[in-house]
Each structure stands twice: as structure tokens, then as C-alpha cells.
N, C-alpha and C positions, 0 to 999 in steps of 0.2 A: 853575320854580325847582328846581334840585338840589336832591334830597335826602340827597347824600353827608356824612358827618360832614367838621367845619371841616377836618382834620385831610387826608383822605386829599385833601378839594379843593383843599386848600394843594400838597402833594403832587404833585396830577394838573398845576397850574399851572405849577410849578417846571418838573416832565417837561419838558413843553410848548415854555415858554421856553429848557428845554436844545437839545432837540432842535431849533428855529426859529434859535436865538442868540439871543434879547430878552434886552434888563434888562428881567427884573419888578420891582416894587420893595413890594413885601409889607411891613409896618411892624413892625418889632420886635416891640411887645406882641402882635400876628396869630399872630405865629411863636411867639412865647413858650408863647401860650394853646395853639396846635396841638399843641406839643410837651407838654408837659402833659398835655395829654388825651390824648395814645398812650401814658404812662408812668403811670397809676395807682397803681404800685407804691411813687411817694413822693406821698403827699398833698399834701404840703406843696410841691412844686417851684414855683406858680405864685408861692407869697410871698416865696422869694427870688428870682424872676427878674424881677418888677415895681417899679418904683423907688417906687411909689405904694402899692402894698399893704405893703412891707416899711416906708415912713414909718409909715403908719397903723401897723404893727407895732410899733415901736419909739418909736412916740410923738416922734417929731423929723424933720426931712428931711434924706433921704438919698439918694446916687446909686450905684449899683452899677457897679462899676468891675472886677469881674473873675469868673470861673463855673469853678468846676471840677465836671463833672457826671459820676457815673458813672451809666449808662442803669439806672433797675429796682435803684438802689443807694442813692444820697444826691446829692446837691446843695452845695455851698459855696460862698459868695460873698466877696467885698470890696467894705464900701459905705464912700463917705467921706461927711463932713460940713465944713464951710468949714474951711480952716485948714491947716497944711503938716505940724506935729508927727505923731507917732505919738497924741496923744489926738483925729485927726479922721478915725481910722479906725477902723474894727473890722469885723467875719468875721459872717456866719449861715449855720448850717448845719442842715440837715434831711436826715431818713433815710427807709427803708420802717418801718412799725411795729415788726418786728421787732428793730429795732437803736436805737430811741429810749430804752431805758435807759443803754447808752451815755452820751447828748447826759444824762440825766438824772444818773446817777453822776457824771459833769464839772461840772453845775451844783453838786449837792449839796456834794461837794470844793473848788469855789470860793467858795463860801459861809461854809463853814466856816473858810476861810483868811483872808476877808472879799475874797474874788473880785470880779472884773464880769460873770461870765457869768449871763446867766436864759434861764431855757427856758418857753416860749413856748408856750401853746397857744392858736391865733387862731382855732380855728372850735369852737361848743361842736353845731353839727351832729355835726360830725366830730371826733370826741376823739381819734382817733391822727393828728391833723395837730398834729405839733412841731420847732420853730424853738427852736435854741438861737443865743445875738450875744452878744457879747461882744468887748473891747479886744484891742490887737494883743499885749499883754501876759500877756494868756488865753488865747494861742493853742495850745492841747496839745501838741501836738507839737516846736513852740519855743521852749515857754516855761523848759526847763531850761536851754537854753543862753543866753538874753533875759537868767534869771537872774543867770548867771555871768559874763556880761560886765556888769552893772549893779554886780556885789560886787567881781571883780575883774578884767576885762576892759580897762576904760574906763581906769582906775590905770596898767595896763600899758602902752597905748596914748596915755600922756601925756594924759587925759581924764579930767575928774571929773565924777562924776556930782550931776544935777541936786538941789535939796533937795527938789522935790515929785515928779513922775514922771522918771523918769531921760531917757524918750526925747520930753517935751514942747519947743518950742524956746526955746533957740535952735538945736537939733537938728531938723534937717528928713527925713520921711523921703524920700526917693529912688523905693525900688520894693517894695513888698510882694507877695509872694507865700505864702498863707496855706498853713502847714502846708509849706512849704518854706523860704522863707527873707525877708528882711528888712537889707534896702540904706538907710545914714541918715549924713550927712553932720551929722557933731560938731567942733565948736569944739575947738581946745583954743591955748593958748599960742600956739605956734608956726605956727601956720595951719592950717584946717580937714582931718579926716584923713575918708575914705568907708571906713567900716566895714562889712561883707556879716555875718550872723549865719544860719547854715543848720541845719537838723537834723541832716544829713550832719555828722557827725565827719568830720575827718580827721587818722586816729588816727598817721599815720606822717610827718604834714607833707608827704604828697606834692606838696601847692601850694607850698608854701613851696621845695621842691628844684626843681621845674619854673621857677621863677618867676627863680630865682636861674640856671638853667643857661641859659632864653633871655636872661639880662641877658649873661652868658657867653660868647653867642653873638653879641653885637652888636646884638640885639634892641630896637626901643624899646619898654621895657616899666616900668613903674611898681614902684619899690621896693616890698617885702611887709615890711610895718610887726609883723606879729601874728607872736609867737613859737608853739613849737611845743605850750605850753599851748594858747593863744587857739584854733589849730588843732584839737587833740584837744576843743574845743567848738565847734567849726563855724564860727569866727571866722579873718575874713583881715581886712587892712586896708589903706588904699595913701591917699598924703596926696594933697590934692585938687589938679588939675592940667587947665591947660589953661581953654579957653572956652568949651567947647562940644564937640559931636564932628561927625564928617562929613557927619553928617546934616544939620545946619543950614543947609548951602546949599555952593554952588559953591566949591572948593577946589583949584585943579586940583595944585598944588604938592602940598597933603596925598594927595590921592591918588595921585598918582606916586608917592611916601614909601612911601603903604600898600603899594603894589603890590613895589615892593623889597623890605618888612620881611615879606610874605608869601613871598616868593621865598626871603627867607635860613633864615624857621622848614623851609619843606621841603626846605633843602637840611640842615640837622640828622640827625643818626642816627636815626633812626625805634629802635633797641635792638630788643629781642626782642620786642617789642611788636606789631610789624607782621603780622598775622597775615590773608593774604585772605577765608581763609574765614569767620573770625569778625566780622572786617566784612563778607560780603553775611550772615552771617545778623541782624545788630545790623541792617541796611537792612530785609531785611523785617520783623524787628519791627516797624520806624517805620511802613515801609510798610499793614502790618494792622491797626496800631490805629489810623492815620488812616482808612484805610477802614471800619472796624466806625464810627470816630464818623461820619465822614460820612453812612453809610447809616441809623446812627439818624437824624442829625436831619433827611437827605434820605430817605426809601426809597425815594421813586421814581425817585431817581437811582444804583441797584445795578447796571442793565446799564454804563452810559456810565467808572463810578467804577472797577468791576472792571476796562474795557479797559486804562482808566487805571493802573492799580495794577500789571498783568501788563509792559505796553510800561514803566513806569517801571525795574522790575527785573531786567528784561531789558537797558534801557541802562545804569544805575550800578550793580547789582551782580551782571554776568554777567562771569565770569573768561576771557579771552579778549584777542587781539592791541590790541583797543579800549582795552582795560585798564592803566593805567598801574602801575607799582611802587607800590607803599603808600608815602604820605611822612606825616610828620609832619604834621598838620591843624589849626587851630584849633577847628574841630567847627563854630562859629555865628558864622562872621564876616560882616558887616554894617557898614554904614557908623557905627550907633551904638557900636559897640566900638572905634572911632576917633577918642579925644580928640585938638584939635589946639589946638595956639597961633600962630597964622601958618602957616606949612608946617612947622612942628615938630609931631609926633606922637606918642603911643603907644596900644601896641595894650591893650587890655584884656580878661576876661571868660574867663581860659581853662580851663573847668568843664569843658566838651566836648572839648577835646583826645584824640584818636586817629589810627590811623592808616590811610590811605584815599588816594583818589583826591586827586589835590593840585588837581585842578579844580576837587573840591568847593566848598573854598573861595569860589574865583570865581563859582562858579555859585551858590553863597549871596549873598553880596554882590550879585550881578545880580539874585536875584529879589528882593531886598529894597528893592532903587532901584526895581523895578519895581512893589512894592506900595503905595511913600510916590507914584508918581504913575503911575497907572493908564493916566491920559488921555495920557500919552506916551510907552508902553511902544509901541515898533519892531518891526521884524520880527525880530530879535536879540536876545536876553537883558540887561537894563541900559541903562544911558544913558551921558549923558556920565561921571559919576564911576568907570565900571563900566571903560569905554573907557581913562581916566588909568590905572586902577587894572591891568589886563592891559599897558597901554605900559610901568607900574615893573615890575612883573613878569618882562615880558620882557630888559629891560635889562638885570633884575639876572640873570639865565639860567636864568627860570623856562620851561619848554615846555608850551601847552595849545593848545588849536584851540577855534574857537568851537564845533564843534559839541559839545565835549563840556563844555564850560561853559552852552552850553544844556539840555543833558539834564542838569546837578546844579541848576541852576534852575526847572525843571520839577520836580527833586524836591522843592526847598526849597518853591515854591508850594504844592503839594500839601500837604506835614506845616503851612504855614500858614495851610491852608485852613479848621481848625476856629477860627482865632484873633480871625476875626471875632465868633465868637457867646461865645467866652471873652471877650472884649473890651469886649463889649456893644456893638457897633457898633449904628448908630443902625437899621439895616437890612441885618442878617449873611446874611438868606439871599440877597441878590444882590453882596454881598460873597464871599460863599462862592462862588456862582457862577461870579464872575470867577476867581479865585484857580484854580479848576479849570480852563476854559474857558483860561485863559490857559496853563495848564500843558503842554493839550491842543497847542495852537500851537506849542512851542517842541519840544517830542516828536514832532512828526509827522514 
């Protein structure tokens, strides 16, 4: 029997399987525990990465539904509990020792306000193993502007707020992302409005002019309901619309649509905005710190990951005849930022907007049809939806080639290649695998 730690055999297996092509299929908690045991630096990582240790933690059953980890840093999570409101969620996080007064200063201050947060010491082996959890209403970093829309946000937005917690339902929420931001579909009168509350200010209403110049433009795009207050606290709004989005199955009308209403954003003024160089250096950012995660949570995959990383930047951000003019981009379009009603659509989500390769786009959207069905991903980037969606495109007199719709799909893979272990996939590290391995196919 080996006597290599769990850690570097998990490791040597992955290799393995890279190099052969197998799906391994290693089980979440395997990987969890691996990962752990390479990072000592936060004690505590193992209790929020376990759905079983962080219940016994918190005395109730919970599922962990999202990971933000920084390697030798902290740990944060999203666990839910039955039920759709904002009271069936809340946040745990844990640090290295050194920064557990922090999580402890946050408790103390929520306490005294008569907070939700407690900080948590689970192991009396180990006294510098602490977990702070706490409601999504405790969340530090959001909670000044959670505030603001509770006092006077909601009023604004034709929304009252509730008599016992403001965001319990009949307010549902949609998407949380802790220490970022927080998506909740509210009642009011006139029909339900989707409210987004970010920590990002946007102190100048830049959303709000962008949003208005693609309606401007002929854009199908969702009225912005949140005035330039709600803005200046991270708050946008748009009333709710549609049945669903592209995602939910075969549409080929919506997709056509999409692919025209992609065609007309970059035929728009890109402004002084459009700048090459500063988009290839914003790609390799993306570029390097999916690599740095990858190799934490892989290390034995640093040879295969770098090839990868080198041939990606070389295809999407090396300046040369390949290279299209910089257009206007949606930044993260995907079939889920494509609400429809029949073959009526609009587009959503424009946080990412820059300016870049206009394939990007497309090669977003392909890898992302690619990820919802792995088992019938082509020798080509996308499927059928990917296909409608390049025919509207072209009609409307947008110009790309596959192969460079495949090399932005290859990118996109890649940067969502750590999303399975953020996601808590039932089994990320052959998740991951693919997400690479499939990148690798479309780039060669």
C-alpha cells in the first residue's frame, strides 16, 4: 500500500487520468479533505467545505451551495436551509489565525446591534479553528446597502417593505453571492420587479446610461427601474419578464433573435473605450488567476495547465491580422442572460460589458451550451442553440468564423473551470477535468 499522503495520491491520480484521458471520479468530500490537508494555513477550511460538519456546526441541516476560497487566506461559503426567502440562507466564513479577530470584531458589533452573526469555535483541540455564519442580512460588506434599500430603496422601487424581515417571502431570492451581491424578486402592486443589491456603488449611474443607450439602440433590453440614488447604493432594478430564459430548452426563434440583438450591440460605437491593449492585459489577468486556482487545487496538473494558459493567449489576446477591431461586448453572454416569451426576448446581465473581440461573445455562449450538456458537446464549440444563435448573427451582418468562436470558447471553459468546486459540484475534480480537457480540443 502507498504511503504517499491522501493529498499528493489524489494528485498523482488526477495526473494520470490527464494524461490517459479517463474520467476519475474522486468524490467531493475525498477532494475536499485533500485540499485541506495541503492548506493548514486556515484550520478551519474542512468545516465549511463539508455539508455534515458545518450542520453539526450550526446545529441545523444545511447545504453548501457556493465557496469562495482564497488559498493560505480564508474560506467563505453559502449554505441554504429549506425555503426560497432570504431567511433560508446565510454565509460561513473562516480565516488563518491571524485574521480571526476580524470574524471576531464582526460578531462582537453584531451583537451589540442585536445581529445574527456568532463565531464559532468547533474544535477545543484546536483553539484557532473559527467559523463565523451569519444571515444574508449580516453580510459585511452588503449590508450597508441591504440597509438602504430596506429604509428607502424598496418605497422607491414601488415596494414595501415587509413588517418582520424585509427580504422573508413573499420575496424570493434568485442569486446570492456573498460579499458581492444579492438578486430577489419583490412583489409589489403592479407586478413583480428583480431587484440586484451589489456592494459596488455605481456612483455616476453608469448602468442606468448604458441601459438606456442600448434601448436607444434598438436593443431588447429590460427597462432600469432604480433611479440614480438606488445606483449610488448598488441597486438596479428591472420588472420581471418573460418565462424563463434560453436556457430551459430548445428555442430556435429565441435564438435567432439573440443572435441579431448580439449583432446590433457591436455594431454600436465602442467610444473611446475600446482600447487593445488594455483588453489583452484584462485577459491575462483572467488568464493567471484561473491558473494559479487551478494549480492549487490541481498541482499535478501545472505542466498540461500552463500549455494551456500560453496557446489560450496567444489565440484571444495576441494583436495581429486574427484579430478583429474591438466592438462593444456583453462581457458574459450565455444562454441564461436570454429571458424569452415565445420567440420574444431580452437580453440581460450587462455588468461585464467592454470592449473586445466581438466573437467573444459567441464563444461564450458555445461554451456555456457546452457545459449544461457535456455528453453532446461536437467537434465544434456549442450545439444546436449556439448554431441559431451565429445564423441571427449573421443575418443581421455580424462577421465571425468558427474558428475563432472556438478559441473564445476555449477561453470561456477555462475561467469556468474552477466553478465546479465554487459550485460544489457533486464531484469537481472530474468536472474540472472536463472543463480543461475540453478547452484543450477546441484550441488545438
Amino acid at each position: 500500500m502507498s504511503t504517499a499522503p491522501q493529498g499528493e495520491r489524489l494528485q498523482g491520480e488526477l495526473l494520470q487520468g490527464w494524461l490517459q484521458g479517463e474520467e476519475l471520479q474522486p468524490q467531493r468530500r475525498e477532494a475536499d479533505r485533500a485540499l485541506a490537508a495541503r492548506d493548514p494555513r486556515i484550520p478551519g477550511l474542512n468545516w465549511v467545505l463539508d455539508d455534515e460538519l458545518l450542520s453539526e456546526l450550526l446545529g441545523e441541516r444545511v447545504r453548501i451551495t457556493r465557496t469562495r476560497y482564497k488559498p493560505h487566506s480564508s474560506a467563505l461559503v453559502v449554505f441554504r436551509r429549506a425555503g426560497n426567502g432570504a431567511g433560508s440562507y446565510g454565509w460561513a466564513s473562516t480565516t488563518a489565525p491571524e485574521h480571526a479577530g476580524k470574524l471576531q470584531r464582526r460578531a462582537d458589533s453584531s451583537l451589540q446591534r442585536g445581529g445574527g452573526i456568532r463565531l464559532i469555535r468547533p474544535d477545543q483541540l484546536h483553539p484557532d479553528v473559527a467559523v463565523a455564519a451569519g444571515p444574508i442580512e449580516e453580510d459585511w460588506p452588503l449590508r450597508p446597502n441591504l440597509r438602504w434599500l430596506r429604509d428607502h430603496g424598496l418605497r422607491r422601487l414601488g415596494a414595501l417593505p415587509a413588517a418582520g424581515r424585509f427580504l422573508d417571502p413573499p420575496v424570493s431570492v434568485l442569486r446570492y453571492n456573498p460579499e458581492r451581491r444579492l438578486v430577489a424578486r419583490v412583489p409589489t402592486e403592479t407586478g413583480p420587479v428583480v431587484i440586484k443589491t451589489a456592494v459596488q456603488a455605481d456612483e455616476v449611474a453608469a448602468g442606468l446610461r448604458l441601459r438606456q443607450r442600448l434601448q436607444s439602440h434598438g436593443i431588447p433590453v429590460l427597462p432600469e427601474l432604480a433611479d440614480p440614488a438606488c445606483a449610488a447604493h448598488g441597486i438596479s432594478a428591472s420588472p420581471g419578464w418573460g418565462q424563463g430564459d434560453l436556457g430551459g430548452g430548445d428555442n430556435d426563434p429565441a435564438a435567432y433573435r439573440a443572435g441579431q440583438a448580439v449583432a446590433a450591440i457591436h455594431g454600436m460605437d465602442a467610444g473611446a473605450g475600446a482600447d487593445p491593449m488594455a483588453d489583452r492585459e484584462d485577459l491575462a489577468r483572467q488568464l493567471a488567476a484561473t491558473r494559479s486556482m487551478i494549480i492549487c487545487l490541481f498541482p499535478g496538473l501545472q505542466a498540461p495547465v500552463d500549455a494551456l494558459t500560453g496557446r489560450l493567449l496567444a489565440a484571444v489576446g495576441a494583436a495581429g491580422p486574427q484579430r478583429q477591431q474591438p466592438v462593444l461586448v456583453h462581457g458574459d453572454f450565455s444562454a441564461d442572460q436570454v429571458l424569452v416569451d415565445g420567440p420574444a426576448i431580452r437580453i440581460i446581465d450587462f455588468d461585464r460589458v467592454t470592449t473586445s473581440d466581438p466573437a467573444r461573445d459567441l464563444g461564450s455562449f458555445a461554451a456555456v451550451e457546452d457545459i449544461a450538456d457535456p455528453a453532446g458537446a461536437g467537434p465544434v464549440a456549442g450545439g444546436r442553440k449556439t448554431a441559431q444563435l451565429i445564423d441571427g448573427y449573421r443575418e443581421a451582418g455580424g462577421h465571425v468564423t468558427q474558428a475563432r468562436v472556438d478559441s473564445w470558447a476555449a477561453f470561456r471553459l477555462f475561467l469556468n473551470s474552477v466553478d465546479p468546486f465554487r459550485n460544489r459540484a457533486s464531484d469537481w475534480p472530474a468536472d474540472t477535468n472536463w472543463h480543461i480537457r475540453r478547452a484543450l480540443e477546441l484550441i488545438a
